[in-house]
N, C-alpha and C positions, 0 to 999 in steps of 0.2 A: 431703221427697224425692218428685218424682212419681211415680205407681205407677200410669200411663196409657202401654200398648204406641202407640195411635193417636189422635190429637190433634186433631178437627177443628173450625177454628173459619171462621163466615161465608163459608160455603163453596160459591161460584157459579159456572155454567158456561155461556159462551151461546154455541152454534154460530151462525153468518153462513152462509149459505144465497143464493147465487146461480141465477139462471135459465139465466146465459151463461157461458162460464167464461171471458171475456175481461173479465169485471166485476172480476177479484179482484184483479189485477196492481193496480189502480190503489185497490182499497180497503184492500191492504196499507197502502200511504203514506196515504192522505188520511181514509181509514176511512168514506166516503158509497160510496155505490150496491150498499149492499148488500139483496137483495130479499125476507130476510125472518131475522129474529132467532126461534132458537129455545132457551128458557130450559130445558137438563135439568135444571139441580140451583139455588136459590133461595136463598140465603144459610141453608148446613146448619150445624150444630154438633153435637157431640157426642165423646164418649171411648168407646177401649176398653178395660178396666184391662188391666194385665199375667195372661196365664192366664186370660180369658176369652171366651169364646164368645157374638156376636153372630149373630143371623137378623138380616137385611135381606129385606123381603118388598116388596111392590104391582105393579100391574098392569106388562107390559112397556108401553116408554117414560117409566115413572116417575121414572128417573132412577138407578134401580140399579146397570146395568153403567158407566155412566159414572161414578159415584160411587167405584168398585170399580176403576176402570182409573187415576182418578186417587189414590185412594191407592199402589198399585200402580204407579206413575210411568208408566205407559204414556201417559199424558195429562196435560195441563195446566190446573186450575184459570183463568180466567178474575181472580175474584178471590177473596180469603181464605185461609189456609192451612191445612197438613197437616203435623203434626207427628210421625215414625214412631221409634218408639224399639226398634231390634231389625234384624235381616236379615228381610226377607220374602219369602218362598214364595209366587208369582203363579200360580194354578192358572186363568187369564184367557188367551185367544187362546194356548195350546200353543205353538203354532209360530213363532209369529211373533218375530223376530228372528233366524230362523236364514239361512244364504248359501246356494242353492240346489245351487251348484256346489262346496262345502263336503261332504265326504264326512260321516256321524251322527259319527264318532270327531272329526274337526277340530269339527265346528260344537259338542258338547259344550262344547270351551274356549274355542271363538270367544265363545257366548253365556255361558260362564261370565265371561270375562276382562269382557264388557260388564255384567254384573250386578256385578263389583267383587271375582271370587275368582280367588286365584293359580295358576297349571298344579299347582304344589306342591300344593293343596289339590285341583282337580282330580283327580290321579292319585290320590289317598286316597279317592276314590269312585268311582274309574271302573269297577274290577271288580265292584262292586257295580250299577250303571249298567246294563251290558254285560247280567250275569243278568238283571238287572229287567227291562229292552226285549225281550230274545229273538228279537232281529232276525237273529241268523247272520251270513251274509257281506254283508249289508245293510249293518250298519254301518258297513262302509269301501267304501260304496260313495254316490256323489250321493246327495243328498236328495230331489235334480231325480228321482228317481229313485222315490220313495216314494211311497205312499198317504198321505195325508190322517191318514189311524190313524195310520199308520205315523212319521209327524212331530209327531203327538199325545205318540206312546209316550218320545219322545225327551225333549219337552220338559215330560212330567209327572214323568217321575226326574229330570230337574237339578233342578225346582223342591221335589221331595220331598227327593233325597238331600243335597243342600246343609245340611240340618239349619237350616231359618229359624225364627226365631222367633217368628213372626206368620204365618199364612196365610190368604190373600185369595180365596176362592173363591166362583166366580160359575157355577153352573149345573154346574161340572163336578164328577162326582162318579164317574162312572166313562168310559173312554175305548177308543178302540179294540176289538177282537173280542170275542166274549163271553169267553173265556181271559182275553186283556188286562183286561177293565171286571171280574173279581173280585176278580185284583191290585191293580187301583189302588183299587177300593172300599176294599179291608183295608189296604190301603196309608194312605189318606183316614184312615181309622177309625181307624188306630194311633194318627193325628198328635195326630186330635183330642180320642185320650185321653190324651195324654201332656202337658198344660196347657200348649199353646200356646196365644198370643191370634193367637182368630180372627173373620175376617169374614167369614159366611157366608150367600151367598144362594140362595135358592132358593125353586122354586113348591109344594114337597113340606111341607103342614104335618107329616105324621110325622116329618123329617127335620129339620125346628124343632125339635120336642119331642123329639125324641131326645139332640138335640148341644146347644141351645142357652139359655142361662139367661135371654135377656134379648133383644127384639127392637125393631129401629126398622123401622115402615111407612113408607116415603114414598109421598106421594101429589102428583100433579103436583108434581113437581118440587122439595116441601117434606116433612120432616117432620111428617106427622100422627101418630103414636104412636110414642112409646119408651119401655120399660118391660117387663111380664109379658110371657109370651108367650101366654098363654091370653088375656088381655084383647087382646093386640094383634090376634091371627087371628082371634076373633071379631067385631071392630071391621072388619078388611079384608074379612072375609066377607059382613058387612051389608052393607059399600059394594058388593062385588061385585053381591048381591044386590039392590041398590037402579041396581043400572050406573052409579053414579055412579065 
């Protein structure tokens, strides 16, 4: 029986990058005149078991959040696959999937019904939703309408209260006002003691060594260390140190 939450095998990703944007129409179909291939992720592999907690670290552009969006389905590997066994809680771009002109109460099940859960199940966490954001009459009002936090706040309770079973989090660790970012800290912190598998990145080595057993560096674009985490951060630290 497998006993891997995240499954990643030969796992590559290569943005196309134009000068003109009259280039692309025609690189759709024929795939030439594109003006420059950018490789984020290198043919990755690797597992998460069930109930465990990974750091992902290296320099920004290494290929982190892209790695992180595409397990996360927000994005599409190029080639190789991902294998996710469980619901996942995507603590990656908040907001994004919600309808502007969608008041917080409709876009809750708008982006729920698109993550793949029923109004039914919805309504069994919405009063709980409601306290946790603290938005008032906000909530049934546009989004078009909202702060930035304010759309943060929204879309860090679906992806907490939904109860997922894996959480992918990339950078976010606390959100919105300082009131807001203690909730969702302790909120964070509940998740990640209650043995979920998760994927966890961030630039905070405390925040490695706190939550995490086990760390993969990538480095341009590949895998250069997975394993301890005390070997791995000292290994990243050199390179920092070295500007390599």
């Amino acid at each position: 029986m497998d006993d891997y939450a995240i499954k990643v095998e030969n796992l590559t990703k290569i943005f196309h990058l134009f000068k003109k944007d009259f280039k692309i129409l025609p690189w759709i179909f024929t795939k030439k005149g594109c003006d420059l291939e950018k490789i984020a992720l290198d043919n990755i592999s690797f597992e998460v078991k069930k109930g465990e907690m990974v750091g992902v670290i290296g320099k920004n552009g290494a290929g982190k959040s892209t790695l992180m969006k595409i397990i996360a389905g927000i994005t599409y590997p190029t080639y190789g696959q991902v294998d996710v066994k469980g619901r996942i809680g995507s603590l990656i771009n908040l907001s994004a999937g919600f309808n502007p002109d969608f008041t917080g109460r409709q876009n809750i099940y708008y982006k729920g019904a698109m993550m793949g859960y029923s109004d039914e199940f919805i309504d069994s966490i919405l009063e709980q939703i409601i306290e946790f954001v603290d938005l008032g009459d906000y909530f049934d009002l546009p989004i078009r309408m909202y702060s930035s936090g304010m759309s943060a706040r929204l879309g860090f309770a679906l992806a907490v209260f939904t109860s997922p079973d894996i959480l992918i989090v990339d950078e976010v660790f606390a959100v919105g006002d300082k009131n807001f970012q203690e909730k969702s800290r302790a909120k964070t912190t509940e998740l990640f003691n209650a043995g979920k598998s998760v994927l966890f990145s961030s630039h905070s080595d405390n925040l490695i060594r706190k939550f995490c057993k086990r760390i993969i560096y990538i480095k341009d674009a590949r895998i250069a260390f997975s394993g301890d985490v005390e070997e791995g951060l000292a290994m990243y630290d050199e390179d920092v140190r070295k500007g390599c």
